[in-house]
VEXLUMKOL-867622 format. One record per residue (C-alpha): x, y, z. Coordinates in steps of 0.5 Angstrom, whole numbers, plus 500, padded with zeros to 3 digits. Each point is the difference from the previous one (the first is absolute). Layout:
! residues N
<atom <X Y Z>>,
...
//
This chain:
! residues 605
<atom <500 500 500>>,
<atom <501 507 500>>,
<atom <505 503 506>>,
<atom <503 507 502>>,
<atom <507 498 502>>,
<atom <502 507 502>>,
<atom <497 508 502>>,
<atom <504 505 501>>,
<atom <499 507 499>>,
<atom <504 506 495>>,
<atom <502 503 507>>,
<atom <497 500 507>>,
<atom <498 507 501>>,
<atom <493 502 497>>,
<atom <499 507 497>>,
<atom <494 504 499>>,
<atom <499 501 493>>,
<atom <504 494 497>>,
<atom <498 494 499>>,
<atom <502 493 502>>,
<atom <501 494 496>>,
<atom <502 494 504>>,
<atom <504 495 496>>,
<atom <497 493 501>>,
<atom <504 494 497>>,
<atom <495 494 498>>,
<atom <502 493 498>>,
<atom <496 497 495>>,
<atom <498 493 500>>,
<atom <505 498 495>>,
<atom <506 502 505>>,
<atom <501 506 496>>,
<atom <501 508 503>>,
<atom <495 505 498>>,
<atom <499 509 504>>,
<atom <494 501 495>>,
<atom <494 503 504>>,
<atom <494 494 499>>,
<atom <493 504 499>>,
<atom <495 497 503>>,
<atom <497 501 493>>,
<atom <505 495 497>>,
<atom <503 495 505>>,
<atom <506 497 499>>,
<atom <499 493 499>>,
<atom <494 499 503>>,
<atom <502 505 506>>,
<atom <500 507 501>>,
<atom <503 505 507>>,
<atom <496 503 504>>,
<atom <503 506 502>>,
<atom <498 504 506>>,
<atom <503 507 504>>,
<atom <499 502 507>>,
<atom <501 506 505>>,
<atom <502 498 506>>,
<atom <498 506 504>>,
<atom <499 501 508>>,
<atom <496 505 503>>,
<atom <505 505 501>>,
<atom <502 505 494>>,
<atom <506 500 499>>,
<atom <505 507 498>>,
<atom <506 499 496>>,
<atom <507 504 499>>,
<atom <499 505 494>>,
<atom <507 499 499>>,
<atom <501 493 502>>,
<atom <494 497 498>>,
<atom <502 493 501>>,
<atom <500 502 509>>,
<atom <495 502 504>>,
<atom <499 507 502>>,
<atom <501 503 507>>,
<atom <499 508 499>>,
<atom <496 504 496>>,
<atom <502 508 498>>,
<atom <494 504 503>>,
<atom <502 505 494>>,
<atom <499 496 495>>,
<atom <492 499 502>>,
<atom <499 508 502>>,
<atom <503 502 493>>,
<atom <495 494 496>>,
<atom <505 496 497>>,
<atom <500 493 500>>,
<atom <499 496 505>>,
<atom <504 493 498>>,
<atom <507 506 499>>,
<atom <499 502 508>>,
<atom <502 492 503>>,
<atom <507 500 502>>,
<atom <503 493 503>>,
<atom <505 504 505>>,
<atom <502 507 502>>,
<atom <506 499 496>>,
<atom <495 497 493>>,
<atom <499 507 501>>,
<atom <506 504 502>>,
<atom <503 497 493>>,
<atom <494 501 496>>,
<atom <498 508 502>>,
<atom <504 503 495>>,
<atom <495 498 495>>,
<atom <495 499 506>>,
<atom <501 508 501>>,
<atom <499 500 493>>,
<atom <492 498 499>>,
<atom <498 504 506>>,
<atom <503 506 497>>,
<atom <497 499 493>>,
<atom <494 499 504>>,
<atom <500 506 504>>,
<atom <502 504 493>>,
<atom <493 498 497>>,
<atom <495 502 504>>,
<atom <504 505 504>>,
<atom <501 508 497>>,
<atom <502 502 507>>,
<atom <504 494 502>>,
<atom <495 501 508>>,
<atom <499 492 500>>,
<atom <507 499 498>>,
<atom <502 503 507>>,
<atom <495 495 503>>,
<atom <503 494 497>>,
<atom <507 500 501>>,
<atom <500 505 506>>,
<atom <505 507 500>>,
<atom <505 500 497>>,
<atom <507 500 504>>,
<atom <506 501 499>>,
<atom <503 495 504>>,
<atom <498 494 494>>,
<atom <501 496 506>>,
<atom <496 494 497>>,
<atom <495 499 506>>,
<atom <495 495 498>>,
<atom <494 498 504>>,
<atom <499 494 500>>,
<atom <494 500 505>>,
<atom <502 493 503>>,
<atom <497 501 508>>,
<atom <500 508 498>>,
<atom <507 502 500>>,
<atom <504 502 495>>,
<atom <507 496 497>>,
<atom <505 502 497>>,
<atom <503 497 494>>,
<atom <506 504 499>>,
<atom <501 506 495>>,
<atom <498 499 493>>,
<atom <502 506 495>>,
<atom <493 498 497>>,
<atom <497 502 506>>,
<atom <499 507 500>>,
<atom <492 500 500>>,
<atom <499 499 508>>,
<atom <498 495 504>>,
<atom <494 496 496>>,
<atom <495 495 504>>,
<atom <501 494 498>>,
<atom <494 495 504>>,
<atom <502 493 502>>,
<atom <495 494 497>>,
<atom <499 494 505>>,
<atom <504 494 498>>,
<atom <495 495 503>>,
<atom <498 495 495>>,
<atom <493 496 499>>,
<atom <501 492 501>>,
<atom <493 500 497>>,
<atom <500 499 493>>,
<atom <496 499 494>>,
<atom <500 497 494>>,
<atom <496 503 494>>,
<atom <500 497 492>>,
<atom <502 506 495>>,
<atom <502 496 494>>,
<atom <498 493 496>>,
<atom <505 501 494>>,
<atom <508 499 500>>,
<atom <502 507 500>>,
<atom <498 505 506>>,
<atom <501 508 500>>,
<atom <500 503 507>>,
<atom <496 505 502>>,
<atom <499 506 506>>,
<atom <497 495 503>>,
<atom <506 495 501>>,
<atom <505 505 503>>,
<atom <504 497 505>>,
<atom <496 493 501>>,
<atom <503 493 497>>,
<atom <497 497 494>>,
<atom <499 493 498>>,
<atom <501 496 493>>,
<atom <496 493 500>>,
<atom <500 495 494>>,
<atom <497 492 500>>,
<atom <499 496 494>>,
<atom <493 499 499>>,
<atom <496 494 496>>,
<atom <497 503 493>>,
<atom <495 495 500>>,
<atom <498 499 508>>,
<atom <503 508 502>>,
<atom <503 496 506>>,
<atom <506 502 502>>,
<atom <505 495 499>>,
<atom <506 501 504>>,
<atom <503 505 505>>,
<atom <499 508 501>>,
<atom <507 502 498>>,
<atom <500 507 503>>,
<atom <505 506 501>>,
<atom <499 506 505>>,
<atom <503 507 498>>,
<atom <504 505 505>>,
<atom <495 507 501>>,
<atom <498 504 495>>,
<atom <502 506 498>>,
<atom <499 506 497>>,
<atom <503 502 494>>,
<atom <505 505 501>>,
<atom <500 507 497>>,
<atom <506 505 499>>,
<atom <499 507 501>>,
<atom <497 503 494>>,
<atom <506 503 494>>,
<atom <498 507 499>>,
<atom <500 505 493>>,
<atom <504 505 500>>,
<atom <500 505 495>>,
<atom <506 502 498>>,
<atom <498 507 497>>,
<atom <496 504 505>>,
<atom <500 501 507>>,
<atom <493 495 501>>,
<atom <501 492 502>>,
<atom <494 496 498>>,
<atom <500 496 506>>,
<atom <497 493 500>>,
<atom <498 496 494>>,
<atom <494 498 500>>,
<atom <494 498 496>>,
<atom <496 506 501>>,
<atom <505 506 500>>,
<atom <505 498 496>>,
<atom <498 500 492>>,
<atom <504 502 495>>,
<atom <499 507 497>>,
<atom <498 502 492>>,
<atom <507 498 496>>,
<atom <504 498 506>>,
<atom <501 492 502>>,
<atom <503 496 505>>,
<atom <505 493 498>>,
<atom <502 495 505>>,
<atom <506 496 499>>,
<atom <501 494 505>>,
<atom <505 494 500>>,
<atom <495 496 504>>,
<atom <505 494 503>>,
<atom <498 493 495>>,
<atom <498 494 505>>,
<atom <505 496 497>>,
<atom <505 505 502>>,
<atom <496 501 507>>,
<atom <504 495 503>>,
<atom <502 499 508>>,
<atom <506 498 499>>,
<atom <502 508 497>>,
<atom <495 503 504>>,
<atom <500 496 506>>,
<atom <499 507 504>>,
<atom <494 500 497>>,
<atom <494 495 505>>,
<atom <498 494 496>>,
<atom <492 503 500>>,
<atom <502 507 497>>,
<atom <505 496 494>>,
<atom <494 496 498>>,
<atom <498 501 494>>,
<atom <492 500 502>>,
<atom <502 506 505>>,
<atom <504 503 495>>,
<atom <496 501 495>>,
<atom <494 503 504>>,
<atom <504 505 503>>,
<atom <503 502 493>>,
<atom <494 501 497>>,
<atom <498 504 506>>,
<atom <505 505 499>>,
<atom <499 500 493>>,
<atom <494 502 499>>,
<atom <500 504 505>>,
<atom <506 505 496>>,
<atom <493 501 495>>,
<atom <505 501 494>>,
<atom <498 500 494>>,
<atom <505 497 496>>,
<atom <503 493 504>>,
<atom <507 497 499>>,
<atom <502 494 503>>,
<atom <506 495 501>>,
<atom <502 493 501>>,
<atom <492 499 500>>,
<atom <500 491 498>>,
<atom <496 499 494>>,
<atom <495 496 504>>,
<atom <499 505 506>>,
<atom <499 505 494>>,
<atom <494 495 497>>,
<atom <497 497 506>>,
<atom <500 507 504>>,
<atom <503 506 499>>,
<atom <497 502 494>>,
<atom <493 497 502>>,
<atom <500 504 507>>,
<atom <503 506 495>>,
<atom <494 499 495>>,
<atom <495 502 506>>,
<atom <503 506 502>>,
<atom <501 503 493>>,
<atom <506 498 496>>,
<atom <502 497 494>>,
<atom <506 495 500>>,
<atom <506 499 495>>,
<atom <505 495 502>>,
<atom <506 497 497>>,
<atom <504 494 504>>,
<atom <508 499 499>>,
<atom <502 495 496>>,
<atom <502 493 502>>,
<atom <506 499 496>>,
<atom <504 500 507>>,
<atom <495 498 504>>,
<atom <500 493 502>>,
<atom <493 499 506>>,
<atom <493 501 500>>,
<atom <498 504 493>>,
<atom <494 503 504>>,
<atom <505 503 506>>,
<atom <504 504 494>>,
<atom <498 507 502>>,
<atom <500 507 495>>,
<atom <498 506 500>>,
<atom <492 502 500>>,
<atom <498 507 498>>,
<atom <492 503 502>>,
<atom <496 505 499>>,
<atom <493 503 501>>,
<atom <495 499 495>>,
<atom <497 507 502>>,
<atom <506 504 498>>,
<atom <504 496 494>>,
<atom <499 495 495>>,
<atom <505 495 497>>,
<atom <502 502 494>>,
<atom <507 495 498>>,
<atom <503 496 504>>,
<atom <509 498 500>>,
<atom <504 495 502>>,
<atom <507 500 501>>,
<atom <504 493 501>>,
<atom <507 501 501>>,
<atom <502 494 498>>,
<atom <498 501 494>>,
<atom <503 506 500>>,
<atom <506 497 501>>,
<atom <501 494 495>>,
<atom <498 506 495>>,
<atom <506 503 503>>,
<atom <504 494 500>>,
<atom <498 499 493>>,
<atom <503 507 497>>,
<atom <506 502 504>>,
<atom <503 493 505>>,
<atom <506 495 495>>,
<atom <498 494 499>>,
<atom <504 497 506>>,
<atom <496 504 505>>,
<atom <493 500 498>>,
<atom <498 494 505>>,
<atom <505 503 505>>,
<atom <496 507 499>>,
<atom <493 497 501>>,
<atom <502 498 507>>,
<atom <501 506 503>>,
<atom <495 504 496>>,
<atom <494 495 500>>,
<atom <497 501 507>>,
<atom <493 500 499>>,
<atom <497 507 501>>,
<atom <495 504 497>>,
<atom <497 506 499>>,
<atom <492 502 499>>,
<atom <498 506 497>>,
<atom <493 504 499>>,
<atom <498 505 496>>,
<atom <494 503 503>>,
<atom <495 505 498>>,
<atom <498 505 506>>,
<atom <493 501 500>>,
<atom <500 506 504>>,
<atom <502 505 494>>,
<atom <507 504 498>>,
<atom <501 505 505>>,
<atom <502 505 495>>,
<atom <504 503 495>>,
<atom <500 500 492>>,
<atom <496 495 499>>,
<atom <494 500 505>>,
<atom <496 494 497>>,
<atom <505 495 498>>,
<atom <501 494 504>>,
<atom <503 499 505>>,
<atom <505 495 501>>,
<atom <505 497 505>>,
<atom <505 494 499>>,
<atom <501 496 507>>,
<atom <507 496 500>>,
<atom <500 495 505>>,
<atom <507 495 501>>,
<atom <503 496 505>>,
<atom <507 500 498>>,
<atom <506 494 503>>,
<atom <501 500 507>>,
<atom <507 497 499>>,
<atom <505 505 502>>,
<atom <506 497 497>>,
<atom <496 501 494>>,
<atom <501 508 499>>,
<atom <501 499 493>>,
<atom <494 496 499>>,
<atom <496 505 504>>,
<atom <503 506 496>>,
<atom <498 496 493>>,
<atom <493 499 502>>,
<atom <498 507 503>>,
<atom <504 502 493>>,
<atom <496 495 496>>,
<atom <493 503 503>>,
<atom <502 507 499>>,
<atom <501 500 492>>,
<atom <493 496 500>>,
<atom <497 506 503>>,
<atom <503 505 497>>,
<atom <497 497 493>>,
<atom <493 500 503>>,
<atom <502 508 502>>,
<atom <501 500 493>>,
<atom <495 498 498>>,
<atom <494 503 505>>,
<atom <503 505 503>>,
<atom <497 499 506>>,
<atom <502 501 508>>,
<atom <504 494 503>>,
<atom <501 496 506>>,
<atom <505 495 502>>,
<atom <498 496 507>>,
<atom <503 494 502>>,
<atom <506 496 504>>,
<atom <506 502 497>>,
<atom <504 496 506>>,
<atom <505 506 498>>,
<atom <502 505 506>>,
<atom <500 508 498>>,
<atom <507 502 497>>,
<atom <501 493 497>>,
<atom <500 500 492>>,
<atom <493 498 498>>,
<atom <497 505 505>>,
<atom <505 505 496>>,
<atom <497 498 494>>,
<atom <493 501 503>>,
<atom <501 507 503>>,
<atom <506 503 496>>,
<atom <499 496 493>>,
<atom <506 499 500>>,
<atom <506 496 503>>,
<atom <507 503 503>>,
<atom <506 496 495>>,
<atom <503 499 506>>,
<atom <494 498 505>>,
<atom <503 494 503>>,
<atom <494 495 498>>,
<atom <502 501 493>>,
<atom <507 496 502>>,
<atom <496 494 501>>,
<atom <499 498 492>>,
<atom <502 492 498>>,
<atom <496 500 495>>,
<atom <502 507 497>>,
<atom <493 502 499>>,
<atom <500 506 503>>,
<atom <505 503 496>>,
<atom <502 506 498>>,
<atom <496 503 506>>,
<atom <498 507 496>>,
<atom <494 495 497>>,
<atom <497 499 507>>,
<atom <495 506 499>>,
<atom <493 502 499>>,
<atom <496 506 499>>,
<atom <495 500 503>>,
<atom <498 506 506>>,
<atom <501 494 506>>,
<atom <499 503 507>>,
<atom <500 496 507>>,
<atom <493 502 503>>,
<atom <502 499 506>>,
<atom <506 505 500>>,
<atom <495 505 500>>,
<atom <500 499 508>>,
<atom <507 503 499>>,
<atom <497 507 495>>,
<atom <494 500 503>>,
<atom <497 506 504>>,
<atom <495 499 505>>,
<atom <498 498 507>>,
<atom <502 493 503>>,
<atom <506 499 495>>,
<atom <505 501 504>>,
<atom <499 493 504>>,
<atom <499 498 493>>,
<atom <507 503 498>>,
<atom <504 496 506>>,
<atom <498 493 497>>,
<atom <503 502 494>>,
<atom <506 500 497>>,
<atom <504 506 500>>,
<atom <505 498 495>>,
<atom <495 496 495>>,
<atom <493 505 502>>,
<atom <497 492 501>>,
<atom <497 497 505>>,
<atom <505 496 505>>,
<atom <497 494 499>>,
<atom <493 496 496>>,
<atom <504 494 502>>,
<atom <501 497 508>>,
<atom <501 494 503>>,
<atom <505 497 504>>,
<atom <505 500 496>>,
<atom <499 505 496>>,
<atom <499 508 499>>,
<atom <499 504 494>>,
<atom <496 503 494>>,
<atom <498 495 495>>,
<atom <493 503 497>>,
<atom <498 506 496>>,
<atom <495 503 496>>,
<atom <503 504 494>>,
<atom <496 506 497>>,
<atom <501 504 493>>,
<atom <500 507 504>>,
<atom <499 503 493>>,
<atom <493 497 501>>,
<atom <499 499 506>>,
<atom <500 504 508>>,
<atom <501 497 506>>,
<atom <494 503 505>>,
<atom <501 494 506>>,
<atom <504 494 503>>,
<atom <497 495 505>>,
<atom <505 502 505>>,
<atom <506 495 502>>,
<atom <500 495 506>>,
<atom <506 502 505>>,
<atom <506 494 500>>,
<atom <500 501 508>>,
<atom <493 499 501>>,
<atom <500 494 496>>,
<atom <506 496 502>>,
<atom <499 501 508>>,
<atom <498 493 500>>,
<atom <500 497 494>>,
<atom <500 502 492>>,
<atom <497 498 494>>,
<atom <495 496 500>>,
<atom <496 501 506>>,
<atom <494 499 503>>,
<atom <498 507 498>>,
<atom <503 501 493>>,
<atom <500 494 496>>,
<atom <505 501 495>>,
<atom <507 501 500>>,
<atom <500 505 497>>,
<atom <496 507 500>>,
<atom <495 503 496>>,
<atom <501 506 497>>,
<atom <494 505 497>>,
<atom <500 507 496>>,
<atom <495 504 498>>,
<atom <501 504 492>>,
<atom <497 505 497>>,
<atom <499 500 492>>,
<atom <505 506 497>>,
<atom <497 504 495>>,
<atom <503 496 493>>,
<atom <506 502 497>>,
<atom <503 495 494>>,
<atom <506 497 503>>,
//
């Protein structure tokens, strides 16, 4: 008969919001091994699985940590309930959970206090007086005295009351049926209870169990995590729009937002690179709702994603992206070099809204085939199988060209249409492979001149170049040109990047994110201090343990195009307190980057 050998769960941590799929082994009748899900609709047979979920649930409701959502909570911030903010980010497992997290804590009350306060009168109740000791005073509101946790220079605020919750625990406990299917969804409701999977073989004739319960517990569920909102800056005025969000945040007449996004492939997305990162958040079920989350919460009109697998790409993102109005390009690496599963390769998805462009053509660009071009015309004889193996390394690029449907914003031709090509790429990540990179940026660059050519239209550039600001290819990019005696061009065993004065281009490319640099406005010298002086880029796209540094960019035609706005970056001290990237709040390693353009008056290029 139909049996389960074993159960066992993806991770033992539930979270709300991201489905489970427990993995059950069954030996057929013929001794062979199947993990398919048997239907009752289809047995197996002559058997099907009858799955069941339940909630293990006392009595008690239960707070968890907002910062460690895996430990119940003890103190809960005062402040946080006065200034209406949610009730889950005010639990903190201890005096010290909240020490180390009251810099960011600080921030939530002050953002919150800034919104429904002009005159700052409740700001003075929430956080006491301000003094001038900073002596970081808690109160902590254990038997009513007040305990020192020690000076923090983040504490300048004064005291903040924090109320302390009854450690006791109900024995009492229930059991509650909340699913019939092999796959489960936590929900509110699950917080801080432990779940339980059964599954028994069941007879398809005598619907008899057959067999016994095989059965498997979870830990506590918790909730998904969520990171600060990024904020829009604007760049050439003294206004900062604040939060995005679904209500206040639209897109103005001639103006539209693009988002570019390496979003960590689960092939890559391993414990053993990122063992900092717990087991439940490296999940690819945990992963992909809180990307999702994020992505759709930037609300930009154009999306371009990296390292998105060809199934996740058919099977959820473009299905989940539909429903939010978007259109979906997709172009997949090519195999050549790849030896695992066909649908673990990942590529480059390019989105965009429906009711702001229409697709009008669509490129691929595979740089292998690229490179047997190039070996063909220019490698001897001798060394073309030699010159296949360096160049041959599996990347694309994907470009679109779009027709805005929000009309031209000025110049001679009012009534022309309006036009935009997006280039979105994932150059080799090798970093012994210097002139490979080089020759694939040079490579898409001339594709895209020829488009300019013909169009002449505004250009965008996004994607992960795996080339840091100052390295030739970021050369290319930014100067259109490479110095001769740039150290990268020294590594050449192919001869192909020579002579250097054929590295070039001619398109007005500029880095978006450098306008953080010649903007003027309020709030950028925060943003000034997270990018580097010596290449006006961001100090870092890119940050795990192991690494630090700018790999993702998004180029524009300045001719054609201005900057109005960037999504601000993230603080490298902030994130790499405790950990890096990935992480239970981020969950790639690598961040998003967002600007806002405006359409210029069209002038022939």
């Amino acid at each position: 008969m139909l049996t389960v050998l074993r159960v066992h769960l993806p991770s033992e941590i539930p979270v709300v919001g991201c489905e489970i799929t427990p993995y059950v082994l069954l030996r057929r009748p013929d001794n062979s091994i199947v993990t398919e899900d048997v239907p009752e609709s289809a047995p197996l047979d002559g058997y099907f699985i009858r799955y069941k979920w339940y909630r293990i649930q006392s009595d008690k409701k239960v707070a968890v940590c907002s910062v460690h959502p895996t430990e119940y909570a003890t103190l809960q911030c005062l402040g946080c309930l006065k200034a209406k903010i949610p009730v889950a980010k005010s639990y903190h497992c201890s005096s010290k959970c909240f020490l180390d997290a009251w810099q960011h804590h600080r921030a939530l009350h002050e953002r919150a206090s800034n919104a429904v306060n002009e005159n700052g009168a409740e700001e003075e109740e929430l956080f006491g007086r301000f003094g001038s000791s900073g002596s970081g005073v808690i109160n902590t509101g254990l038997s009513g005295s007040t305990s020192n946790l020690g000076h923090s220079p983040g504490l300048t605020n004064g005291p903040v009351p924090l109320y302390p919750l009854s450690s006791e625990r109900n024995s009492g406990e229930t059991w509650f049926e909340v699913g019939r299917s092999r796959t489960y969804t936590p929900t509110a409701d699950d917080i801080a209870h432990v779940l339980k999977f059964e599954c028994v073989v069941i007879d398809a004739e005598t619907r008899i169990p057959v067999g016994a319960v095989n059965s498997i517990m979870t830990s506590r569920v918790i909730p998904a995590p969520s990171p600060s909102p990024r904020r829009m800056i604007q760049v050439n005025s003294v206004d900062v729009l604040g939060h995005l969000d679904s209500e206040s945040r639209t897109s103005t007449f001639g103006t539209f937002t693009v988002l570019s996004y390496n979003i960590l492939a689960d092939t890559y997305a391993t414990s053993d690179v990122y063992s900092y990162c717990p087991s439940w958040a490296l999940s690819w079920p945990y992963r992909r709702q809180n990307l999702l989350r994020e992505i759709i919460n930037y609300h930009a009109d154009i999306i371009c994603l990296q390292e998105v697998q060809s199934d996740h790409f058919d099977e959820f993102f473009a299905p989940e992206l539909d429903k939010h109005g978007y259109q979906a390009l997709y172009k997949k690496r090519t195999s050549e070099v790849y030896t695992g599963n066909p649908q673990s390769i990942d590529g480059c998805a390019t989105f965009f809204r429906r009711e702001r462009f229409s697709h009008v053509k669509k490129y691929e660009v595979e740089f292998n085939k690229a490179a047997q071009s190039l070996t063909e015309a220019v490698i001897a004889t001798g060394q073309k199988k030699v010159a296949l193996s360096r160049l041959i390394k599996d990347n694309i690029a994907l470009i679109a060209v779009l027709e805005a449907k929000f009309g031209n914003s000025g110049g001679d031709n009012p009534g022309k249409r309006q036009l935009l090509c997006v280039a979105n790429t994932h150059v080799n990540v090798h970093p012994d492979l210097k002139d490979v990179k080089l020759w694939q940026v040079h490579t898409l660059l001339k594709g895209l001149e020829k488009i300019a050519v013909s169009a002449d239209i505004p250009m965008l550039v996004c994607g992960d170049f795996n080339a840091l600001p100052g390295s030739a290819p970021h050369s290319l990019l930014a100067m259109g040109k490479v110095d001769q005696l740039h150290p990268d061009l020294a590594i050449d065993p192919l001869g192909i990047l020579r002579p250097a004065s054929k590295l070039t281009h001619q398109l007005p490319l500029v880095s978006a994110y450098s306008s953080f640099a010649r903007g003027v406005g309020f709030g950028l010298e925060q943003q000034r201090r997270r990018i580097d002086p010596a290449t006006n880029e961001p100090l870092f796209t890119n940050c795990t343990r192991d690494f630090i540094g700018t790999l993702d960019y998004i180029f524009y035609t300045a001719d054609s195009l201005t900057v109005e706005s960037l999504l601000e970056l993230l603080d490298e001290e902030s994130l790499r307190k405790d950990t890096a990237l990935p992480s239970p709040e981020w969950s790639s390693d690598h961040i998003a980057l967002l600007a806002e353009f405006r359409c210029k008056p069209r002038i022939r290029r």
